[in-house]
N, C-alpha and C positions, 0 to 999 in steps of 0.2 A: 170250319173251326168255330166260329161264330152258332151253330147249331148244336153242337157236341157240349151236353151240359156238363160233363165231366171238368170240362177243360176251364169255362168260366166261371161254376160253381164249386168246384173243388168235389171231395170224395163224398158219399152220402153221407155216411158215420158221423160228420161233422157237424152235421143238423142235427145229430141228435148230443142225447143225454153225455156227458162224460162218462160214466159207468158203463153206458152202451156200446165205448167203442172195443173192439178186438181187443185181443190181450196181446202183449208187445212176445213175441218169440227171444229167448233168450239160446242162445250158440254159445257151446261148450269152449273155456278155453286152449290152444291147442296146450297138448302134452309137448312137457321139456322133453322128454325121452325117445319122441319122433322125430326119426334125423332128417325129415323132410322141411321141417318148420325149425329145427334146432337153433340155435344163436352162435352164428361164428365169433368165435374168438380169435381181437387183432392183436397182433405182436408186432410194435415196432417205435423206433426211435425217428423223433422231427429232430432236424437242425433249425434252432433260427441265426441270425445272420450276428456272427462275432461283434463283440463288442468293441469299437471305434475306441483307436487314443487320438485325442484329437492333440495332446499335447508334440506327440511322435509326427504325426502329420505334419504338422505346422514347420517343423524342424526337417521333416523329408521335404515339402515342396520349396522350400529358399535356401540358397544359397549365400544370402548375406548375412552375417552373424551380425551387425549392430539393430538391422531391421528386424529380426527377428526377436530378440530379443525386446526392442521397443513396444514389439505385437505382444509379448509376454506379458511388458510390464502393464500395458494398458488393459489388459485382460485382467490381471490380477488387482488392480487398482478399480475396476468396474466390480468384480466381487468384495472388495473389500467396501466399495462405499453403499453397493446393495446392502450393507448389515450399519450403517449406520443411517440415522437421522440428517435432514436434508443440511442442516447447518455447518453439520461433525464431520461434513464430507472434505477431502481431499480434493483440492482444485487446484494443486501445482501444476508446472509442467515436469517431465521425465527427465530425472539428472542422474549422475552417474551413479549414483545410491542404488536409483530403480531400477538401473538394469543389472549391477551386481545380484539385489535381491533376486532379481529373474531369471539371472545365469545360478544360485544356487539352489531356487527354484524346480530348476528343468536338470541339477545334476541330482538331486537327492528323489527326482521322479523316475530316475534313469532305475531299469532291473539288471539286477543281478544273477539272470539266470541259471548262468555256468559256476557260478561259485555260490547256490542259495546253501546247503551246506558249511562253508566257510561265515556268510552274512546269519547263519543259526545261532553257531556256534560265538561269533561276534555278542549278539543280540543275549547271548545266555551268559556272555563272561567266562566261557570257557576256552582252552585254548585250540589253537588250530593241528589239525592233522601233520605229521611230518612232508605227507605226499601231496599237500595243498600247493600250490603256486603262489599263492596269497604271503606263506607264510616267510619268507625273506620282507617282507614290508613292511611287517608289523601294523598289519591296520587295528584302527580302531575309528569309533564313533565320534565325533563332536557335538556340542551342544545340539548345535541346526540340523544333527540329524544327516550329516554326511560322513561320506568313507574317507579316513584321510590316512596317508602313512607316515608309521611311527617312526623313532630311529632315537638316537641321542643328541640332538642339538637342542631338545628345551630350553636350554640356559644361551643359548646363541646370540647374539648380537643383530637376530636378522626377524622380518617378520612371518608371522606364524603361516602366512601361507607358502613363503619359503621352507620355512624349518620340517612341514607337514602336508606335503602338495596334496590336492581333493584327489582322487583314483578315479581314473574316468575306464569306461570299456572298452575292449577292442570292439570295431565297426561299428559305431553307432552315429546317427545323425549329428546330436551333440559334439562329438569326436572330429566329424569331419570339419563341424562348421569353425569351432576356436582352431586344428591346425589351418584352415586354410586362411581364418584373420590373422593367424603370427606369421603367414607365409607371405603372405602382403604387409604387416608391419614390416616385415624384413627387408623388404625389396626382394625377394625369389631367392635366400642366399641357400647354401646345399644344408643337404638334410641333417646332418650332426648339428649346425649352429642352430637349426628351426626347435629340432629335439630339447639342446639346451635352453631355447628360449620358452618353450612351451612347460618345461620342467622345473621351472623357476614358481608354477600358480599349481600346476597339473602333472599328474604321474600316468601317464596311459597305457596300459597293457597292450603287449603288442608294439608298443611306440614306433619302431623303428619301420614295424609291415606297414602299420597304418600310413606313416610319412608319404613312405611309397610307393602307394596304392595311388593315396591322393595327389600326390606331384607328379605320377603321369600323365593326372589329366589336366595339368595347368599349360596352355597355352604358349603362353611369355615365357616358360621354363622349355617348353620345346620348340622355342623358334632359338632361344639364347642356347641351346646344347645342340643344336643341330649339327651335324658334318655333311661337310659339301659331297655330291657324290663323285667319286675317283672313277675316269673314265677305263674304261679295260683300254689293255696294252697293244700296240700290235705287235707281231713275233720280232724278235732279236736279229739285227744284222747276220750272215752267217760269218763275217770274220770273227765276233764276238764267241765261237766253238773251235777255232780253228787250235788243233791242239798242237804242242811240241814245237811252240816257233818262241825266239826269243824274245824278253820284255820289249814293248814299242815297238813288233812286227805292225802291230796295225793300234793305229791311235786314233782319237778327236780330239779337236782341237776348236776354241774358243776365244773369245775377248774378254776383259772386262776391267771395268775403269773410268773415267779418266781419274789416277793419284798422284797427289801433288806431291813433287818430290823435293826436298832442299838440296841443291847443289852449291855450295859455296855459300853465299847470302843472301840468293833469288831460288825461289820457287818455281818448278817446270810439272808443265801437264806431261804425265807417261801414262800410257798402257801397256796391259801384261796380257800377252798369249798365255793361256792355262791350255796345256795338252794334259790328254791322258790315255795312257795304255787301256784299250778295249777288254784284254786279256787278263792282266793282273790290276786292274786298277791304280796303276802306279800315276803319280801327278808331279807334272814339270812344270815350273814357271818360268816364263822367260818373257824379260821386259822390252819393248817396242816403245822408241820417239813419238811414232804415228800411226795413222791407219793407213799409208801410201802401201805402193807396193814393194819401194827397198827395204823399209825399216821392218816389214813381216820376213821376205828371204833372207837379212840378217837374222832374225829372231829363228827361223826354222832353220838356218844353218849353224848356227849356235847349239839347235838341240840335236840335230844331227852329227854334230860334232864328239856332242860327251856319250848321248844314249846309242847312235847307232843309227842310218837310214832307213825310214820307216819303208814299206811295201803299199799299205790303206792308210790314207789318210780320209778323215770323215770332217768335216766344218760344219756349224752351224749358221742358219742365217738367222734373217732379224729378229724374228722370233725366240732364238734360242740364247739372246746375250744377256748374261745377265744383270747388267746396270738399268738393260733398258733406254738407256741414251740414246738417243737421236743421233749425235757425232759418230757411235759406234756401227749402228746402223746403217748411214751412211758411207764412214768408212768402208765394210763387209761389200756392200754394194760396188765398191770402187774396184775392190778387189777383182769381183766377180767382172766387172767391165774389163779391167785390164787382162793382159793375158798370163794370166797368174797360170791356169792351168797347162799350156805351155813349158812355163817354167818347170812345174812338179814334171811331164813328159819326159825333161831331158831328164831328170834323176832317175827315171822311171819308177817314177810313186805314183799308185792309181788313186785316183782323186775324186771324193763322192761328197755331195749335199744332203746333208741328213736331212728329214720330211721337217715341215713346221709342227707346232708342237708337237714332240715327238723326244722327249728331253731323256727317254731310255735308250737312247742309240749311243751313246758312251757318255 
């Protein structure tokens, strides 16, 4: 390399004269008209990336309307002191002024997409369509540049945000966050009273879908409306089918009690046997001194007397009385010890223990 004068002295021409060197070769440009070389032409459409409501956001990510609102007001209170001079600025704190101004703020930024037509015609002082939805409201503009609706109570006795509620839209962030702070003012109460509460500042299209949209997803409203779940049944005794026998061929029979009764000018504990026909539903009461075992065979011969000798009889045990009493249960028990079923034997009444809860067996 080092030998090769080329390399470290450059081309010869250079030594010399200016004048001396070659003449520069100039190259034709190519032809438009040679589709070898020709210029494509592009056709086509960029998206760039939509333009952010940072306002909408703000209002989709929280859930609570006062904080939100307080984000509002402080937001708008940083624009506003950016246009003044350091003195003239605003150094309160946020009182309930500021977040009114913020909640009508964030209603008069709300679109109106489904009714821009109706907000034209608004806007020009003409009037609305017959097949408008709007047009039962009578909206119109206020000062601040919101939609409120019209009506005749002008001269009312009430204030103007009663007289002329703001018109807010169906489904919007806005919408959900003031129903669900009237749904918590309220305490959870049902949707009519929340409607009217909400209808006293605000008019919402939709109202009622909106309500219940968003009250399905309040928590505390679906622990308070809940229902227990009702266990399925097991199938029916077959006496409970048994067709073409007379009323009280086949009964159950029950306690419940203890009711004080006056006799004279003392007071006695009595219990009442409740029977009842399997078949027709028919119900006999008949009153028992005790839960021993004479004063129930008076009680069932008593009813065997007027209605007729039962064939089934069904009892309930402790489970099925319905006072619930301890003495009753006891009692039943005592029953069951003695030889009650004996007794039924010589009548020849067949004699069954219905299952523990099981309160469909007659």
């Amino acid at each position: 390399m080092m030998e090769n004068f080329r390399w470290v002295h450059g081309p010869a021409f250079l030594q010399q004269e200016e004048n001396a060197w070659p003449i520069t070769i100039k190259l034709p440009e190519p032809s438009v008209e040679d589709p070898e070389v020709s210029a494509t032409n592009w056709i086509g459409l960029v998206y760039g990336p939509a333009e952010e409501n940072r306002l909408r956001s703000i209002l989709e990510r929280n859930s609570n309307y006062n904080l939100v609102m307080r984000v509002v007001s402080w937001i708008l209170r940083l624009i506003s002191n950016l246009k003044l001079k350091l003195p003239d600025r605003d150094k309160l704190r946020i009182g309930g002024k500021c977040i009114q101004c913020a909640a009508d703020h964030c209603i008069k930024s709300v679109p109106f997409d489904i009714y821009s037509e109706e907000i034209e015609a608004l806007k020009d002082k003409k009037p609305l369509k017959l097949s408008s939805t709007l047009l039962t409201l009578s909206p119109f503009w206020d000062q601040e540049g919101i939609l409120r609706v019209g009506g005749c109570l002008n001269y009312a006795p009430l204030s103007f945000d009663v007289k002329h509620p703001k018109i807010l839209p169906h489904d919007h962030p806005i919408t959900r966050l003031i129903v669900m702070r009237e749904h918590d003012l309220l305490f959870h109460q049902s949707r009519e009273s929340l409607l009217i509460s909400i209808r006293s500042q605000y008019w919402i299209i939709k109202g009622r879908v909106d309500i219940k949209k968003y009250l399905q997803k309040c928590f505390t409203c679906k622990r308070h409306t809940a229902t227990p779940c009702i266990p399925l049944m097991e199938p029916l005794p077959c006496h409970r089918f048994v067709p073409f026998q007379r009323p009280c061929t086949h009964v159950g029979l029950d306690y419940f009690g203890p009711c004080n009764i006056t006799i004279y000018r003392r007071k006695v504990k009595r219990y009442v046997l409740l029977i009842t026909c399997l078949n027709t539903k028919l119900v006999h009461l008949e009153v028992a001194a005790s839960l021993d075992l004479s004063s129930f065979l008076i009680a069932v011969a008593s009813f065997t007397a007027r209605r007729g000798r039962p064939s089934v009889l069904y009892c309930g045990i402790g489970t099925q009385i319905v006072s619930g009493d301890k003495a009753i249960q006891q009692g039943i028990e005592r029953l069951k010890e003695q030889n009650i079923v004996g007794q039924m034997v010589k009548q020849e009444i067949e004699w069954h223990f219905s299952l523990p809860l099981a309160p469909h067996f007659f």
